[in-house]
N, C-alpha and C positions, 0 to 999 in steps of 0.2 A: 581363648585357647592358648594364645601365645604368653597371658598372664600367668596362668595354671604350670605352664611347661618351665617359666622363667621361676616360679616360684621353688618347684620340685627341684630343680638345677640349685638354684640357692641350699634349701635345704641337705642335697647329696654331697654338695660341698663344705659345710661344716657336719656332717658326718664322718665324712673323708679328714677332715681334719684333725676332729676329736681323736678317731682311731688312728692317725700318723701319729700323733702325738703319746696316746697310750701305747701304742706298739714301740715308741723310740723309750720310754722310759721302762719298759717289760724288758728289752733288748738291753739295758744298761745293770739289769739284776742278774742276769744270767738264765731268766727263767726261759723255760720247754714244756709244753705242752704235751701227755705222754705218747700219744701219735708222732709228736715230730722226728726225723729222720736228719742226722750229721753224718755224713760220712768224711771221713780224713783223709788224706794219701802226705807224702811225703810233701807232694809240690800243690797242695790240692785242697780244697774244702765244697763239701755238696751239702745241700740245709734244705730240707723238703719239709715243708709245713702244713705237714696233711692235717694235723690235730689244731692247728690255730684256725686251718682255712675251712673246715668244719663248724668251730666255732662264729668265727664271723659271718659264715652262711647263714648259721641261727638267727644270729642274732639281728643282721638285716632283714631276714625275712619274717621275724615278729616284727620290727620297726617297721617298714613297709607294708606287712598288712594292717598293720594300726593305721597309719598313715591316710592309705587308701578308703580304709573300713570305715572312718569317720567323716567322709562325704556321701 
């Protein structure tokens, strides 16, 4: 049990990585998502990433039922 759990840990962790690493080079183009949300003020910046965090909903939850589906 404790294998299975150490294993999935491993794998969410170089998940987690890949996607740190694609989101810091997306982040360096300028690119948004057409859902995303910047709001400005004078003294102020607000960044709501409803269209990314959609995205990566998806696409975790086919990775994960893959994942699963094939035990």
């Amino acid at each position: 049990m404790f294998k299975d759990f150490g294993i999935l840990l491993i794998l969410l962790g170089v998940v987690l990585f890949i996607m740190g690493v694609f989101l810091l080079l997306i982040g360096h183009t300028g690119f948004r998502m057409p859902l995303d949300i910047v709001i400005r003020g004078k003294n102020f910046a607000v960044y709501i990433p409803i269209g990314t965090s959609i995205l990566l909903s998806i696409l975790l939850t086919v990775l994960l039922s893959m994942l699963f589906r094939s035990k």
